[in-house]
C-alpha positions as a Python dict, from the first residue, in 0.01 Angstrom:
ca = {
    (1, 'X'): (0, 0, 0),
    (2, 'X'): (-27, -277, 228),
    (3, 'X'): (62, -285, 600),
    (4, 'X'): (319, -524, 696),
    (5, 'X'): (428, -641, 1073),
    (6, 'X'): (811, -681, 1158),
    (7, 'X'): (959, -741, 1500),
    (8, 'X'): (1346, -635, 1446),
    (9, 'X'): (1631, -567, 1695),
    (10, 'X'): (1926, -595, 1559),
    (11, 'X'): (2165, -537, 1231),
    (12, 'X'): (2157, -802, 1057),
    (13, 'X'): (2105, -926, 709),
    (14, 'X'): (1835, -1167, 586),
    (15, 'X'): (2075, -1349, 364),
    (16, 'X'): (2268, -1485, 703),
    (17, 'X'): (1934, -1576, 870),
    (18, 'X'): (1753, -1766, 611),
    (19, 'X'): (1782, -2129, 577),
    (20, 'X'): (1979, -2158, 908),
    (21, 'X'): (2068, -2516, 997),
    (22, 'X'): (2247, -2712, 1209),
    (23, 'X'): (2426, -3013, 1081),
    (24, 'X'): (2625, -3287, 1232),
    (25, 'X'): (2996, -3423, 1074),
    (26, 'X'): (3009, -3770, 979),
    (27, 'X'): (2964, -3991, 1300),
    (28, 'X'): (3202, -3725, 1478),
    (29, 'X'): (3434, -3792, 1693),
    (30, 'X'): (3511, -3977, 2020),
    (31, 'X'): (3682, -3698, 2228),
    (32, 'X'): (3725, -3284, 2209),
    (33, 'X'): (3779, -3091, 1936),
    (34, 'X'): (3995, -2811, 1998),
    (35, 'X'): (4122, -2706, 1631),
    (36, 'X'): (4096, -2648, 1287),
    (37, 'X'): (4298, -2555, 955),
    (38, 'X'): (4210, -2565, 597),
    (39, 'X'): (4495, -2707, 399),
    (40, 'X'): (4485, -2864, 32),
    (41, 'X'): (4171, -2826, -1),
    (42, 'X'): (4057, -3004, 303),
    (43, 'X'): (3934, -2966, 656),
    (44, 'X'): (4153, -3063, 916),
    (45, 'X'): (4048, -3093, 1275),
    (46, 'X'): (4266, -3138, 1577),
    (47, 'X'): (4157, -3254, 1953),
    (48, 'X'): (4200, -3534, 2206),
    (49, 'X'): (4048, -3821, 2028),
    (50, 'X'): (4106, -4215, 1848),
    (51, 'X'): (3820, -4299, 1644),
    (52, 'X'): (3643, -4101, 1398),
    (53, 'X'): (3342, -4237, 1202),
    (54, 'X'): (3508, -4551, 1183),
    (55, 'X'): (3903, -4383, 1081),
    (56, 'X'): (4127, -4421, 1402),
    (57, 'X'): (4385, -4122, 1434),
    (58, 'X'): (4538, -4001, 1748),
    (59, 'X'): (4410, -3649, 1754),
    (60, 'X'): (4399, -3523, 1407),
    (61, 'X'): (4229, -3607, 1073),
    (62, 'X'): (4058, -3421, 782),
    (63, 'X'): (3716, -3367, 634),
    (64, 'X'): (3671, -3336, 271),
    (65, 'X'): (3344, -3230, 302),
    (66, 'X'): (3187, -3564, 253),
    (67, 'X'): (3383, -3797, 512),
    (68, 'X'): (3679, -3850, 741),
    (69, 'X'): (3990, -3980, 690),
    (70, 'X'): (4285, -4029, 846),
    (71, 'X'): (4658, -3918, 807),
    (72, 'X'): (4937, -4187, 748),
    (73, 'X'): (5146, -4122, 1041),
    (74, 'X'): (4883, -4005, 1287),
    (75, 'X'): (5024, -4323, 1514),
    (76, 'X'): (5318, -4149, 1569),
    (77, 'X'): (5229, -3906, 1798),
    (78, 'X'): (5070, -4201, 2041),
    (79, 'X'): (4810, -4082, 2287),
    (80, 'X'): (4792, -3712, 2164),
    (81, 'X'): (4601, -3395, 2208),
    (82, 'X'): (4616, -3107, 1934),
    (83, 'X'): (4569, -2774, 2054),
    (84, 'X'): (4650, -2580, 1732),
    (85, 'X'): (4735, -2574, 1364),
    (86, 'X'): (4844, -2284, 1094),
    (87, 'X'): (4968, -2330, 732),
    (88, 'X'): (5326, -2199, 664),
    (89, 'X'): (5530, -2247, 415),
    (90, 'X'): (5288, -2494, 228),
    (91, 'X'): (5287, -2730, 518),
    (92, 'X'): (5059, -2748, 803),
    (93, 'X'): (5220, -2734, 1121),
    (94, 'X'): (5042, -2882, 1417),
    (95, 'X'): (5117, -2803, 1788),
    (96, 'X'): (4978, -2979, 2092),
    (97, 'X'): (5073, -3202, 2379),
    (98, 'X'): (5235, -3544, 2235),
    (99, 'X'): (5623, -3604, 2356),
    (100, 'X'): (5813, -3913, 2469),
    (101, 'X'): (5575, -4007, 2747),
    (102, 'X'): (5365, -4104, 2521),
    (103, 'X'): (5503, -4189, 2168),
    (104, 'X'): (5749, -4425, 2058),
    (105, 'X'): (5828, -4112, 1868),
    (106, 'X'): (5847, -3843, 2079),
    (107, 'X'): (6224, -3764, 2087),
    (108, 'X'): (6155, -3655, 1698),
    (109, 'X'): (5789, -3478, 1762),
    (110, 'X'): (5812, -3291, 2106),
    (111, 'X'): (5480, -3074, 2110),
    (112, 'X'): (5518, -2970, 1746),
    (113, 'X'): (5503, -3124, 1440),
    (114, 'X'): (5485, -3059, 1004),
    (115, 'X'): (5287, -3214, 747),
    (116, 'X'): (5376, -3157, 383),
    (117, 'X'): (5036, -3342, 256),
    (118, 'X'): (5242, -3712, 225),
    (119, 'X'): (5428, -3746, 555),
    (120, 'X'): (5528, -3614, 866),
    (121, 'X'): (5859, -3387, 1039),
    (122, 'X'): (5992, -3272, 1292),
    (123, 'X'): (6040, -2880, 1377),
    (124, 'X'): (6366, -2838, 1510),
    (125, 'X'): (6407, -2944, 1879),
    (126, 'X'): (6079, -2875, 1891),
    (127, 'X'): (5954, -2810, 2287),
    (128, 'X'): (5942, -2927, 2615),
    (129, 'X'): (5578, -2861, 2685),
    (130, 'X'): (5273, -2806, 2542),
    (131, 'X'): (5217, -2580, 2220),
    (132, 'X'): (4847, -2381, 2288),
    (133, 'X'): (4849, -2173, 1976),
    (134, 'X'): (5039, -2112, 1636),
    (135, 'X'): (4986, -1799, 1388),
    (136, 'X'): (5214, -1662, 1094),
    (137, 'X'): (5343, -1312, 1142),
    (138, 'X'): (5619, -1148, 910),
    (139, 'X'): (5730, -1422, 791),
    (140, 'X'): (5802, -1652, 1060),
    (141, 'X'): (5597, -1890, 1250),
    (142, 'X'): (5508, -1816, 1619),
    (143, 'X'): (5436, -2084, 1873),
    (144, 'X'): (5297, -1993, 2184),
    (145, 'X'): (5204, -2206, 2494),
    (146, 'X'): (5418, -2347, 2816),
    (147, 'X'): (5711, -2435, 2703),
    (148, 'X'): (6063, -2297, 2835),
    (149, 'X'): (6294, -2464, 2612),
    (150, 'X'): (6347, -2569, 2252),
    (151, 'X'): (6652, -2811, 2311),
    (152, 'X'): (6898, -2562, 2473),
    (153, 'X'): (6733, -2208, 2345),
    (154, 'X'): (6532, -2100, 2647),
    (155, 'X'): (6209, -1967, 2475),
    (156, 'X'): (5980, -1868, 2788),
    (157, 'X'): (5640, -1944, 2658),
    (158, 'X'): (5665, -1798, 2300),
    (159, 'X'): (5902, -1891, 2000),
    (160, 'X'): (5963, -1800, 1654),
    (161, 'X'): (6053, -2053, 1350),
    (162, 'X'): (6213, -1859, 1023),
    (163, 'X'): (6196, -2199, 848),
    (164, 'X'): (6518, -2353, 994),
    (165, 'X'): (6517, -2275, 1399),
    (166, 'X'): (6366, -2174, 1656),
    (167, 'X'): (6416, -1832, 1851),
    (168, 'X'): (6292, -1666, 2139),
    (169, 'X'): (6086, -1365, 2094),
    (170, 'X'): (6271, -1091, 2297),
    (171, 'X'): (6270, -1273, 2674),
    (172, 'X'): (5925, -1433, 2593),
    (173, 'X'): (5706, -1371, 2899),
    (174, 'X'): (5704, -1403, 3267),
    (175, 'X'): (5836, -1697, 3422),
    (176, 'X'): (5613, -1965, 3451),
    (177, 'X'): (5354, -1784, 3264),
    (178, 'X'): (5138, -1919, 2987),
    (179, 'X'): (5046, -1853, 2631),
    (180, 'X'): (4721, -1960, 2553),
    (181, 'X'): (4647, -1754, 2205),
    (182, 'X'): (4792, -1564, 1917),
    (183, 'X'): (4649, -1362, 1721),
    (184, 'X'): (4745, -1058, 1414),
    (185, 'X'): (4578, -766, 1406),
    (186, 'X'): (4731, -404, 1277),
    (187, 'X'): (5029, -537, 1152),
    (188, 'X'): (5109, -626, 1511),
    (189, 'X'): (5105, -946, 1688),
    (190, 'X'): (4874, -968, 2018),
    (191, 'X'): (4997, -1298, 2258),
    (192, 'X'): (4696, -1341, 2530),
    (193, 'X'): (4726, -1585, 2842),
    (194, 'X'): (4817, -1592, 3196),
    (195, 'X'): (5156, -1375, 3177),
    (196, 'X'): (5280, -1070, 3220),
    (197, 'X'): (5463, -847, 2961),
    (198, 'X'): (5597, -462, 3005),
    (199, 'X'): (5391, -406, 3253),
    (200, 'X'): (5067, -544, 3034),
    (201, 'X'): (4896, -843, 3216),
    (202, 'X'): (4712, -1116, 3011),
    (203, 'X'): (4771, -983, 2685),
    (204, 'X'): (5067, -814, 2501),
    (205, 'X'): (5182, -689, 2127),
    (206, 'X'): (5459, -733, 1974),
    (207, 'X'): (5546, -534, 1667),
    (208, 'X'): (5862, -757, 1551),
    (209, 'X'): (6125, -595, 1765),
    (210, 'X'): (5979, -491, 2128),
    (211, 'X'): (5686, -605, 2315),
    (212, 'X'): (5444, -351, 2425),
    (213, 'X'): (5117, -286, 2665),
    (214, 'X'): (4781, -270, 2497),
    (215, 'X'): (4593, -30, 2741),
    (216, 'X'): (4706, 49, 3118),
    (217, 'X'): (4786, -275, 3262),
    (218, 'X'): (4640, -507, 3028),
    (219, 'X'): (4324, -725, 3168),
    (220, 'X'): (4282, -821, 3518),
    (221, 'X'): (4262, -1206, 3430),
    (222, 'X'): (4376, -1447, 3198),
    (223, 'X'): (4278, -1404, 2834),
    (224, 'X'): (4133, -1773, 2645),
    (225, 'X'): (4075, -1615, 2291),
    (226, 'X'): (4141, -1351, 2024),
    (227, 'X'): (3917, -1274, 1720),
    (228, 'X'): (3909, -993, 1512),
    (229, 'X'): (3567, -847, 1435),
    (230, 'X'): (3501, -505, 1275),
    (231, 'X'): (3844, -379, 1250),
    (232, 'X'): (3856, -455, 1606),
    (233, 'X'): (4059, -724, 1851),
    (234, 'X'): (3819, -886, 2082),
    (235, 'X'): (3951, -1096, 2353),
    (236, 'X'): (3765, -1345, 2557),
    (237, 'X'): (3826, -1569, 2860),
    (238, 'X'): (3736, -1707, 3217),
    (239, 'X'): (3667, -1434, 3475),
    (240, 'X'): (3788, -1054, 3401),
    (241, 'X'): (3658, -740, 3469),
    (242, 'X'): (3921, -469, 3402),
    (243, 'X'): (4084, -425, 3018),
    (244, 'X'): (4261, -148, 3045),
    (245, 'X'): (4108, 9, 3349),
    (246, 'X'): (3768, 6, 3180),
    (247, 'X'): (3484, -261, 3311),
    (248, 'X'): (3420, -541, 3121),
    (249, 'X'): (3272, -893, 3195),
    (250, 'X'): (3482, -1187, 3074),
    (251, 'X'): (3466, -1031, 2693),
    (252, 'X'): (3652, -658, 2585),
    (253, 'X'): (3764, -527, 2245),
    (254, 'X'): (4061, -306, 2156),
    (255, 'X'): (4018, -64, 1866),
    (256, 'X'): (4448, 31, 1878),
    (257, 'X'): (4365, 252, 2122),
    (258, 'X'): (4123, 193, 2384),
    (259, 'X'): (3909, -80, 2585),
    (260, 'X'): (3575, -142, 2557),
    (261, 'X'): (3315, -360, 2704),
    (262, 'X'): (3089, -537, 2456),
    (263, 'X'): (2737, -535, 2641),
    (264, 'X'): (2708, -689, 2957),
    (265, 'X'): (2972, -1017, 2872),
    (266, 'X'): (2850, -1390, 3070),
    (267, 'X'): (2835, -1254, 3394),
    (268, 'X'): (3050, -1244, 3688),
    (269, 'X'): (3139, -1515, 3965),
    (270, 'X'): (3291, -1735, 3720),
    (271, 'X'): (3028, -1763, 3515),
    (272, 'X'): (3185, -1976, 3257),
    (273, 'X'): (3456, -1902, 2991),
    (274, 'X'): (3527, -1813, 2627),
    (275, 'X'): (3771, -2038, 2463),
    (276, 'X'): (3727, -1913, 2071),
    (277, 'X'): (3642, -1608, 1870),
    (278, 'X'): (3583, -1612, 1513),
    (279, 'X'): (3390, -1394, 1234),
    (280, 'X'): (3121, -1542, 1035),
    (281, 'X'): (2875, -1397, 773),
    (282, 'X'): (2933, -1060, 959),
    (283, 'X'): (2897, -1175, 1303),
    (284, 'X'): (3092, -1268, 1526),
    (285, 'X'): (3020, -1588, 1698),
    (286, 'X'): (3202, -1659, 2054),
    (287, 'X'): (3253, -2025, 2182),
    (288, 'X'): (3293, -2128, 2547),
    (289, 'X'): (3118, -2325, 2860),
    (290, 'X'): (2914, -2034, 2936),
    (291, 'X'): (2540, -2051, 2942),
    (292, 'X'): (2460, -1651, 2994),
    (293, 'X'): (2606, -1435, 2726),
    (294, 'X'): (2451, -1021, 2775),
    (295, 'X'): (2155, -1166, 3007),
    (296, 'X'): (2028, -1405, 2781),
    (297, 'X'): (2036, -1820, 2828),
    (298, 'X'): (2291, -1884, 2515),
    (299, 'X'): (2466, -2214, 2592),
    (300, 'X'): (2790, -2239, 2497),
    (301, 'X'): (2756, -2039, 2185),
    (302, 'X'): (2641, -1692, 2064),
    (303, 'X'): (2646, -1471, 1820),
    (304, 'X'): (2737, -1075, 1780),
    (305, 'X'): (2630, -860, 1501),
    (306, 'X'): (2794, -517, 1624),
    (307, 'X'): (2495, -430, 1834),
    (308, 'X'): (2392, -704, 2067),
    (309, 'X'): (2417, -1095, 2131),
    (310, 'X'): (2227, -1333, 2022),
    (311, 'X'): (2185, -1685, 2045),
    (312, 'X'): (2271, -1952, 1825),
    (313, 'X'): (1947, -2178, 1807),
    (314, 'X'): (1941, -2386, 2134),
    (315, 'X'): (2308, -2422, 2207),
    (316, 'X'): (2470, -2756, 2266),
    (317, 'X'): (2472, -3006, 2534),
    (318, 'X'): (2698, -3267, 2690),
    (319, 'X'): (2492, -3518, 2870),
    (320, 'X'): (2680, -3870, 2932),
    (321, 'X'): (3015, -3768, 2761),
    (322, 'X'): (3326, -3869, 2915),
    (323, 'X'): (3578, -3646, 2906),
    (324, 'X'): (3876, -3956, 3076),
    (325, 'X'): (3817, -4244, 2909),
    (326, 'X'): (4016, -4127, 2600),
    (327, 'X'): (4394, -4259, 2677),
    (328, 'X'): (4472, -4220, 3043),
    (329, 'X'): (4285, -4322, 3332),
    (330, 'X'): (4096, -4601, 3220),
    (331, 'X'): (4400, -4833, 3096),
    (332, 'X'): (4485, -4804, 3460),
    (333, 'X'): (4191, -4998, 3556),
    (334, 'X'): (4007, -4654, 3685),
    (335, 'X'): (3603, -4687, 3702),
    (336, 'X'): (3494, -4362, 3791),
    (337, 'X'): (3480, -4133, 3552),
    (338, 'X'): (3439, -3728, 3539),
    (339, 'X'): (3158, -3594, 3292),
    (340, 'X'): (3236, -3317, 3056),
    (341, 'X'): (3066, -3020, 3083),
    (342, 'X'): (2902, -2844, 2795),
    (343, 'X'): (3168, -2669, 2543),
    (344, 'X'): (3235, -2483, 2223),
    (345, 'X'): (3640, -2451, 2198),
    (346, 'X'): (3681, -2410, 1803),
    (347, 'X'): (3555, -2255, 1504),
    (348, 'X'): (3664, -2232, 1141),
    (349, 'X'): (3485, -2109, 788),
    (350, 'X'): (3486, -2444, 517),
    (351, 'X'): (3295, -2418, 248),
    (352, 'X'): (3098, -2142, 368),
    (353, 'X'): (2959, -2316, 619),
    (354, 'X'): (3089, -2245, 1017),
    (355, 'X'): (3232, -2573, 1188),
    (356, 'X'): (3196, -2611, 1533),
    (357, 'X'): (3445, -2769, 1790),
    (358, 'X'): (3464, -2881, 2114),
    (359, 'X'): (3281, -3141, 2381),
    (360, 'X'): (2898, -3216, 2350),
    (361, 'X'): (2669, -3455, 2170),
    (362, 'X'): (2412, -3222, 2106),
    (363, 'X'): (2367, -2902, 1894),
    (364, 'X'): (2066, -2686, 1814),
    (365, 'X'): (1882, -3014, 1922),
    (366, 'X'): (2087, -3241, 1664),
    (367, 'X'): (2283, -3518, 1787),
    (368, 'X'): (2667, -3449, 1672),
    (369, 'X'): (2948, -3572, 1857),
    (370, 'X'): (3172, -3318, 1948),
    (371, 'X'): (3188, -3171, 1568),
    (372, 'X'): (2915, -2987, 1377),
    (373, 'X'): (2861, -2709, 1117),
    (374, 'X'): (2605, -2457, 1102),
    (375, 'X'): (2508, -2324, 746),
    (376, 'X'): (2344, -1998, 637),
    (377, 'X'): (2300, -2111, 252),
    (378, 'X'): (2188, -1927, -18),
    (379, 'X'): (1986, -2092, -315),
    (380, 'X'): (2116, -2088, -671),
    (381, 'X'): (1803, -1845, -729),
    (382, 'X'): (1898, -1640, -391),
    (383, 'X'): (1998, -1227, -518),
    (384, 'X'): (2101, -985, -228),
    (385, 'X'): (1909, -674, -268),
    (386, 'X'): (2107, -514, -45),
    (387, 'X'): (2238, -252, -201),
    (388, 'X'): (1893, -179, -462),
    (389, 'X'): (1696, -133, -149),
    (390, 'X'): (1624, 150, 96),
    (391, 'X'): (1451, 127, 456),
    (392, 'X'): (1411, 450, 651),
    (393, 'X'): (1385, 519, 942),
    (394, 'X'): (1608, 250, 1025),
    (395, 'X'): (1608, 248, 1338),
    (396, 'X'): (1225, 308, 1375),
    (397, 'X'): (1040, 265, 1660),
    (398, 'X'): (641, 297, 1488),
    (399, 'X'): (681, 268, 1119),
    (400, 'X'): (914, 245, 776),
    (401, 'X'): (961, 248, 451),
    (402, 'X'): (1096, -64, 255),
    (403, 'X'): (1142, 113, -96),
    (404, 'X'): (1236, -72, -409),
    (405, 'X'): (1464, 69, -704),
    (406, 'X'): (1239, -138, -929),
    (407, 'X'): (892, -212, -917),
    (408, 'X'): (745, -543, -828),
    (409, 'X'): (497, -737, -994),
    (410, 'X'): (309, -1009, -827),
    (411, 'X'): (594, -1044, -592),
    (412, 'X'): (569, -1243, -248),
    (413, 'X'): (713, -1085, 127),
    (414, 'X'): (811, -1367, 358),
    (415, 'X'): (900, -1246, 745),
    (416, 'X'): (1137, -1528, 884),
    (417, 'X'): (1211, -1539, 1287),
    (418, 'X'): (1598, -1604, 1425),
    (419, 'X'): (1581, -1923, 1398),
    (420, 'X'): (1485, -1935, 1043),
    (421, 'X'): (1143, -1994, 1053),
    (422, 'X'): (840, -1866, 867),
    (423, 'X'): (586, -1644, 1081),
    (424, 'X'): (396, -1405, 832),
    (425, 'X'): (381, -1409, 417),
    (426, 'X'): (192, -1158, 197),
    (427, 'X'): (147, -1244, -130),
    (428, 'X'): (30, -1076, -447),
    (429, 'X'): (287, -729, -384),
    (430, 'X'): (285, -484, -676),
    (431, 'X'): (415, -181, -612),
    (432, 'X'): (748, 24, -578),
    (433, 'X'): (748, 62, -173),
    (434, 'X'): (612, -108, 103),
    (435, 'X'): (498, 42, 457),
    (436, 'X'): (618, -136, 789),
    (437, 'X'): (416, -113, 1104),
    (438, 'X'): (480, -193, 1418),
    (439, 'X'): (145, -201, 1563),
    (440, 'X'): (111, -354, 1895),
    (441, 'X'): (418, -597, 1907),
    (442, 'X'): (707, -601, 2088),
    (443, 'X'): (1052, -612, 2002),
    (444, 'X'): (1259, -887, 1788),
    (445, 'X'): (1391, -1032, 1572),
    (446, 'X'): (1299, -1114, 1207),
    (447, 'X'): (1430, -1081, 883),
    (448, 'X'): (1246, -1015, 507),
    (449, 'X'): (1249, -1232, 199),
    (450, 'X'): (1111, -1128, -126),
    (451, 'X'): (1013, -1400, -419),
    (452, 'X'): (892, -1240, -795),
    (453, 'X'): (963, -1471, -1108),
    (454, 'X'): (1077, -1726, -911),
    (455, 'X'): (1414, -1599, -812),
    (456, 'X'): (1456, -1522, -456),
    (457, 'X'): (1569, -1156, -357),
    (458, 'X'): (1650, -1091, 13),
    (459, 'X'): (1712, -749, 154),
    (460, 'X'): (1910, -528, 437),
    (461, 'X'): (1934, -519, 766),
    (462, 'X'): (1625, -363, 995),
    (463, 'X'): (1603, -263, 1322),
    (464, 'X'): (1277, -163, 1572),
    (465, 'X'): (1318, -23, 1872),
    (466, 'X'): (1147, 83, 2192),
    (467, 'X'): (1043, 451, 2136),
}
């Protein structure tokens, strides 16, 4: 048998790691990106922007997976900003900040807005302030975000739409207080912001009749994002450190029953934010302006498998973009202008690739502008072994066993870092099992290809650890 070296830490398949690119959009965009929905077939993506690759919108167009284009209509909503989008009903409702202060149409589209894939609508009344977030429960649309009123029904942040008007969802929350996400999860929906519901601050679920707590007191903060992960609600934002009366650092997840902290979170004294949440290829991958995520540098961006964080190549960066020169200030003659910081603010699965969203002009040390995807692709030739393979101990901390259920013949091991790249490759394998050894190396992370005939095979997960 021959004696192989692996550095591995965490769970986390081969298939996922190998081939791992970053990739920007088109020429991108001019502004933040701070949403996405697939509808028809295509990629829509929603920000504060007016020129994409050449297309000019006012905060929304769609990707087809080749280019951009825009979406007859788009002038309407004048010098926009779209915060969030959901399909229901067969249209794609969009929800943001664009009223009569500025578009010649903004008595018709107040803050919310329909597309049917040929032209535009109105939602009812639609609202007097700013839509943050939209999601589909039960059968009705849910709006969440600032607003008070839709025309004379007093909403108080949070509204319902059953297809013909809108309603307010029990009182709605607090006075003044803010919706900033919404999110399903157990047949329930969760509404996370700045607020304060039955006693539950920051976060709250609603189960179509009452609103309820989730934990004692809800989160000490204000809650940015939601994601579901695992069977479990993870929730995300700028400094917390209390969900349910359990410690946490700016990051917590809810099982339906308890709090828990997942590692050590981005640090404390406001040490940036987490503005998205989404699953990928088993992972979850969190989005913010954060540049620590669990002790480790990860800027803007990381990654969790279940286990631990992990970053997601070099992160992005934001040097020289403007974040006022869009559609206010500078028409008013204003010269000095306010640099974005670094930021990750969206995320949505196309074509199984992730797209990224948000404000920087670097990512993984490509130049994108504000809009990139990162792709974990598998080759026409690429087989999972994962479930004709066995590894044990798994954990181990000295050796393992990688054993085959058939045996191989001339076949080639390839050991790939987290980045994707090759660092070891034995060649000539013929045999049915294959011992791992440590040896003298430390911990890390890499991931196991096998080639016979060919045809690519990659297999499971593998962890070391310290003994």
């Amino acid at each position: 048998m021959k004696k192989l070296i692996l550095i591995l830490t965490i769970c986390f398949s081969l298939t996922f790691a190998h081939g791992q690119t970053w990739s920007a959009i088109g020429n991108g965009v001019n502004g933040r990106v701070s949403s996405f929905a697939i509808y028809n077939g295509e990629l829509y993506v929603g920000g504060q922007f007016d020129n994409t690759s050449g297309v000019t919108p006012f905060g929304i167009m769609k990707w087809n997976g080749t280019s951009f284009d825009t979406l007859p209509g788009t002038y309407l909503f004048g010098s926009s900003r779209i915060e969030a989008m959901v399909v229901y009903n067969n249209e794609l409702y969009v929800g943001g900040a664009f009223c009569p202060g500025n578009s010649p149409y903004g008595s018709i589209y107040r803050n919310i807005a329909r597309w049917n894939g040929v032209s535009w609508d109105s939602v009812g009344n639609g609202f007097n302030n700013v839509v943050y977030s939209l999601a589909v429960y039960n059968g009705n649309l849910y709006a969440g975000g600032d607003m008070s009123n839709s025309g004379s029904v007093i909403v108080n942040s949070i509204a319902k739409w059953d297809g013909n008007q809108w309603a307010p969802v029990a009182n709605g929350v607090s006075n003044y207080g803010r919706v900033s996400k919404l999110e399903v999860y157990n047949n329930k929906l969760f509404a996370a912001g700045d607020f304060s519901i039955m006693g539950s601050a920051a976060i709250a679920q609603w189960n179509d009749t009452t609103w309820n707590a989730v934990g004692a007191g809800g989160i000490n903060g204000v809650v940015y994002s939601l994601g579901v992960y695992n069977n479990e609600l993870y929730a995300g934002g700028p400094y917390f450190t209390l969900a349910g009366g359990v410690s946490v650092n700016e990051i917590a997840k809810w099982n339906g029953i308890t709090w828990a902290s997942v590692g050590s979170g981005i640090g404390g004294n406001n040490s940036g934010d987490l503005f998205a949440l989404r699953e990928y290829h088993n992972e979850l991958y969190a989005g913010g302006d954060f540049s620590v995520m669990d002790g480790n540098s990860s800027k803007c961006i990381s990654r969790y498998d279940g286990a631990s964080w992990n970053a997601v190549g070099s992160g992005v960066d934001s040097t020289y973009i403007i974040t006022d020169t869009l559609f206010d200030f500078p028409m008013y003659g204003d010269t000095t202008f306010q640099y974005a910081p670094a930021m990750v603010s969206a995320f949505m699965e196309f074509n199984n690739e992730l797209y990224v969203g948000g404000t920087f002009n670097m990512i993984g040390s490509v130049a994108a502008h504000n809009i990139a995807k990162w792709s974990t692709p598998l080759s026409i030739n690429e087989i999972s072994l994962t479930n004709q393979t066995f590894i044990y101990p798994n954990p181990f901390s000295f050796s393992a066993t990688l054993h085959f259920n058939n045996f191989l013949k001339n076949a080639t091991l390839t050991i790939y870092n987290s980045v994707g790249q090759q660092v070891k490759q034995i060649k000539n394998i013929s045999e049915e099992s294959i011992i791992l050894h440590r040896d003298n190396l430390k911990c890390g992370v890499y991931f196991l290809q096998l080639t016979q005939d060919n045809k690519i095979f990659t297999t499971d997960k593998l962890i070391i650890i310290d003994n």
